[in-house]
C-alpha positions, 0 to 999 in steps of 0.5 A: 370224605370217608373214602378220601379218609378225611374225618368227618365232624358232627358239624359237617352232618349239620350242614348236610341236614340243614341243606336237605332242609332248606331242600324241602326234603325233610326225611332225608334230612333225618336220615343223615342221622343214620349215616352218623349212626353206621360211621360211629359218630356220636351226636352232639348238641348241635346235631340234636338241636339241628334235628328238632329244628328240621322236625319242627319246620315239617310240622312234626311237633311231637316227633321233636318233643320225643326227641328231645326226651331220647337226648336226655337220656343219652346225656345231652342236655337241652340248652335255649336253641333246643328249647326256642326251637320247640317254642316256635314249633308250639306257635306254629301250630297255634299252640301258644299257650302251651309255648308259654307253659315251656317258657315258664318251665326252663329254669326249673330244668336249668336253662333260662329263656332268653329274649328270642323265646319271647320274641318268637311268643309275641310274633306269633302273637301279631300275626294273629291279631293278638296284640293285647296279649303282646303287652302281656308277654313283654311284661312276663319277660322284663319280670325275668330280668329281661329287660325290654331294649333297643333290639326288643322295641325294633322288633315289635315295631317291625312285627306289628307293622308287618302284620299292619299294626301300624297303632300299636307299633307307634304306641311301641315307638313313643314309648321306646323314646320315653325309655330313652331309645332312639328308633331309627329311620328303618324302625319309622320307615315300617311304620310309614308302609303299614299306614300307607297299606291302610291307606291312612296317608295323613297318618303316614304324612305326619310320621314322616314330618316328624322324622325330620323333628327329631334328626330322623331324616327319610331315606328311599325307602320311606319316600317310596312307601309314601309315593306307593300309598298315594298311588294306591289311594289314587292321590297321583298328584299327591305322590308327584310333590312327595317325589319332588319333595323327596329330591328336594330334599337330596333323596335321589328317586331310585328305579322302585320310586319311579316304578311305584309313580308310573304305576299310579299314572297308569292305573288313572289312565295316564299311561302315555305320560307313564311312557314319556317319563321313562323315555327321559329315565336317562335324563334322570339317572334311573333305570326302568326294569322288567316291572316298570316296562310291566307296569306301562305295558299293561296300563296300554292294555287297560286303556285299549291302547293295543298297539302301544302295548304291544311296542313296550312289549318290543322294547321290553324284549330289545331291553332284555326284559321278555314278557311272561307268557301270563303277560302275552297271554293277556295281550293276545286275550285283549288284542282277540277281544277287540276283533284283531284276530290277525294282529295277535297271531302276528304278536305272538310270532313275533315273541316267539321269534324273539325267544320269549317263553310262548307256551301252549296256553298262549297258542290255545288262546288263539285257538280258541278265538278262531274257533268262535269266529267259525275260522277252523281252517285257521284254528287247525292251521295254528295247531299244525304251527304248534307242532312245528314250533315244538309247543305240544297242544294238551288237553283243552287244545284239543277239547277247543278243536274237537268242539269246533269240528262238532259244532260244525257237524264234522264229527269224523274229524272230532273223532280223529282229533280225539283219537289222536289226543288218546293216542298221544298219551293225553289224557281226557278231562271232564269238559273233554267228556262234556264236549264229546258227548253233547256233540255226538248225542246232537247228531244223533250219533249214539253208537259212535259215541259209545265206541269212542267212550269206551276208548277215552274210558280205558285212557282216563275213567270218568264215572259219570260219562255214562250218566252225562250221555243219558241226560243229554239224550233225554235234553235232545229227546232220543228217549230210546236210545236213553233208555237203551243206554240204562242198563250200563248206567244202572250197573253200579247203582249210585245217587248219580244213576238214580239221578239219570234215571228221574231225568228219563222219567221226567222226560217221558212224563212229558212227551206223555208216556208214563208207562215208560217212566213207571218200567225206568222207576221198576228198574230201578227198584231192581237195582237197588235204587229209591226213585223220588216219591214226589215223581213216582206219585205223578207218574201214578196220577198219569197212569190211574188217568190212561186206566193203568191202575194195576201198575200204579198200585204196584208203583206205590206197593213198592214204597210200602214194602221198603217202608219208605210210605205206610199202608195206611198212605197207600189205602189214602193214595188208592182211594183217591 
């Protein structure tokens, strides 16, 4: 527009705020302040209210309050936008007494509130569970001369509904016919969904007779929420008569109606009668859609009935409707559970040559099934498919694979998948560092194994991989190697090495070596590092029992000296 030499209206960067807002890109938003600035227009009230409303929607209360000071100065007075803006922003924040406080200020500062300022209060107030105080709220606003209305008594109903009120918005409800307003089936329908949600079906029941009392009569939507409500309390024959019920009444079931009933069969274990219902949807002049198909697919799956899942998963793709790689996913995982390795490969070809959104998780799966039957060869063959159908194997691909191979005493090939993990640029998790070092330290594999650490450590650091070889070292009994390994875990000298190291002690105690434990406790006084007492005096009991009475005393005088015990405990502990 500047360059076309069209002018540019205040407006226009409003637009361009709102967008970014909308975006999520907040800080943009407020730089188009600066481009106002160097292009010499001057804000108007509409910017300034547009730039307080992206400030409060980035939780950014305080910037917007000394915002709105700055527009004071400048001569733009705040009008009931400005001031609502910043009473939602207190509410946001939890800040609802200081929202009311603003409220009873704007007429001293010329600009009364209006019934949106109060709204926005009682809202806040019945997400919150707060609902004594939404009486309160609603009185202070008709002291005003706001006086409550059709519009006002909607909104509460609504609200509270939403937040399953459904008490207090009939308690609205019947007072708003006392007034002499008429609440209409949108404002009942509300009502019937938050007592369906409670499962209060009689409750729900009632409302909707009486909707029909006072020329009210339900729509879709209520007949909906009611069928949903009974299949949720597991009320499916309940739900059958309320869908009779409901074309009786010439309310045409549309396709949420029939998909919230099929919903209830599956979930009673009726999916095959589930099924023959939306066979005859044609009959019945409804379309089932990617939800109903769902719905049937995964009542099958619950059930053990694979093979039907997996034929509403065909027809689901056929329809235009393919299943979500999570819904693939639970397929395969329950296809897997049951033995049928082969026919969930072969369901998953068959999604991936019919274009559906397999991903590398899916293909993990399978991986990881093969691997705990002992197939390796198929579980390589598969990641070989990976790459073939351009599905990347990621992180825990290779930790299944590299756990299999080492399972199996193929560390050459562990090393080489690991190697070729790094080299593609993945970076190793902790169950990667976990999987690896239990693997090589049960072979024995101490050297490899720190070779291999030093590469996956310059790719992805893991502070307590050292650590991890060591407790593993000491589970498997290598307590040489352990020991050897000590001086690089006691480098940095943290609760976690101080960990490993009463791990060794403990593990020499046992085979019978205090000696050993006692220089592990030495080094660790080196380092900096307090061994536990408990475990430093039964390593003294042990070498006062071989007749090492010197070292036991210099085990204890350590304590003393960093004032961890007193002299007066060592005399006891020597005397005894």
């Amino acid at each position: 527009m500047e360059r076309r030499g069209i002018q540019r209206r205040p407006q226009d960067f409003c637009c361009v705020m709102v967008s970014y807002s909308r975006a999520g890109k907040l800080r943009n938003a407020m730089q188009v302040l600066t481009m106002m600035q160097k292009a010499g227009i001057e804000p108007n009230l509409l910017v300034c209210n547009t730039a307080i409303h992206v400030l409060v929607m980035a939780n950014m209360l305080e910037k917007a309050l000394r915002f709105q000071e700055r527009m004071q100065f400048l001569g733009i007075m705040p009008n009931v936008v400005t001031y609502n803006c910043l009473i939602k922003g207190y509410c946001d924040l939890h800040r609802v007494e200081d929202a009311m406080e603003l409220i009873s200020e704007m007429p001293s500062k010329g600009c009364s509130p209006d019934k949106v300022s109060y709204y926005t209060v009682m809202g806040f107030l019945c997400k919150n569970r707060r609902i004594r105080e939404v009486r309160d709220v609603l009185e202070k606003m008709e002291d005003t001369k706001l006086l409550a209305d059709q519009v006002t008594y909607n909104t509460l109903i609504h609200m509270l509904s939403k937040h399953q009120h459904a008490d207090e918005a009939l308690q609205f409800l019947r007072e708003a016919q006392k007034r002499g307003f008429q609440v209409d089936k949108v404002g009942y329908s509300a009502i019937v969904d938050s007592y369906c949600k409670a499962g209060r079906m009689d409750k729900a029941k009632e409302i909707v007779n009486e909707m029909f009392t006072v020329g009210c009569i339900p729509d879709v939507v209520t007949y909906t929420a009611i069928i949903n409500g009974f299949c949720q309390a597991g009320e499916v024959d309940q739900a059958r008569k309320m869908l009779q019920q409901m074309q009786k009444h010439g309310c045409k079931p549309n396709t949420v109606s029939y998909t919230a009933f099929l919903k209830g069969l599956c979930q009673k274990g009726n999916s095959s009668e589930a099924r023959e219902m939306m066979k005859a949807s044609e009959e019945q002049w409804w379309t089932p859609n990617a939800i109903t198909y769902s719905v049937v697919m995964h009542g099958f799956r619950r059930e053990g009935k694979l093979s039907d899942a997996c034929d509403v998963a065909r027809e689901m793709i056929g329809k235009g409707f393919p299943p979500t790689p999570v819904e693939i996913n639970l397929l395969i995982q329950s296809l897997c559970q049951t033995g049928r390795l082969d026919e969930a490969k072969k369901f998953m070809e068959e999604c991936l040559n019919m274009g559906c959104a397999v991903n590398v998780v899916n293909f993990t799966t399978l991986v990881h099934r093969f691997c705990l039957q002992d197939d390796i060869e198929a579980a390589l063959s598969l990641l070989d498919d990976m790459y073939l159908s351009n599905k990347h194997p990621d992180a825990v691909t290779y930790t299944t694979i590299i756990d299999a191979l080492g399972k199996k005493g193929r560390i050459e090939e562990a090393t080489e998948f690991t190697l070729k993990m790094l080299k593609k640029g993945i970076d190793p998790t902790p169950v990667t560092y976990r999987t690896v070092i239990h693997r090589y330290c049960q072979l024995g594999r101490v050297e490899d194994l720190l070779n291999l650490l030093d590469k996956m450590l310059a790719r992805q650091e893991c502070r307590t991989a050292f650590n991890q070889v060591i407790e593993k070292l000491c589970t498997f009994g290598n307590l040489e190697a352990a020991d050897k390994l000590l001086g690089k875990v006691l480098r940095t000298a943290s609760r976690i090495d101080a960990n490993s190291c009463h791990m060794l002690m403990e593990s020499y105690l046992r085979k019978g070596i205090p000696l050993s434990a006692y220089k592990v406790a030495c080094r660790m006084f080196s380092r900096g590092l307090i061994p536990d007492l408990k475990l430093c005096e039964k390593v003294c009991k042990k070498l006062m029992q071989e007749g090492k009475s010197e070292e036991a005393d210099n085990l204890l005088l350590r304590f003393v000296e960093r004032g961890n015990i007193s002299s007066h405990c060592l005399q006891l502990s020597q005397t005894e």
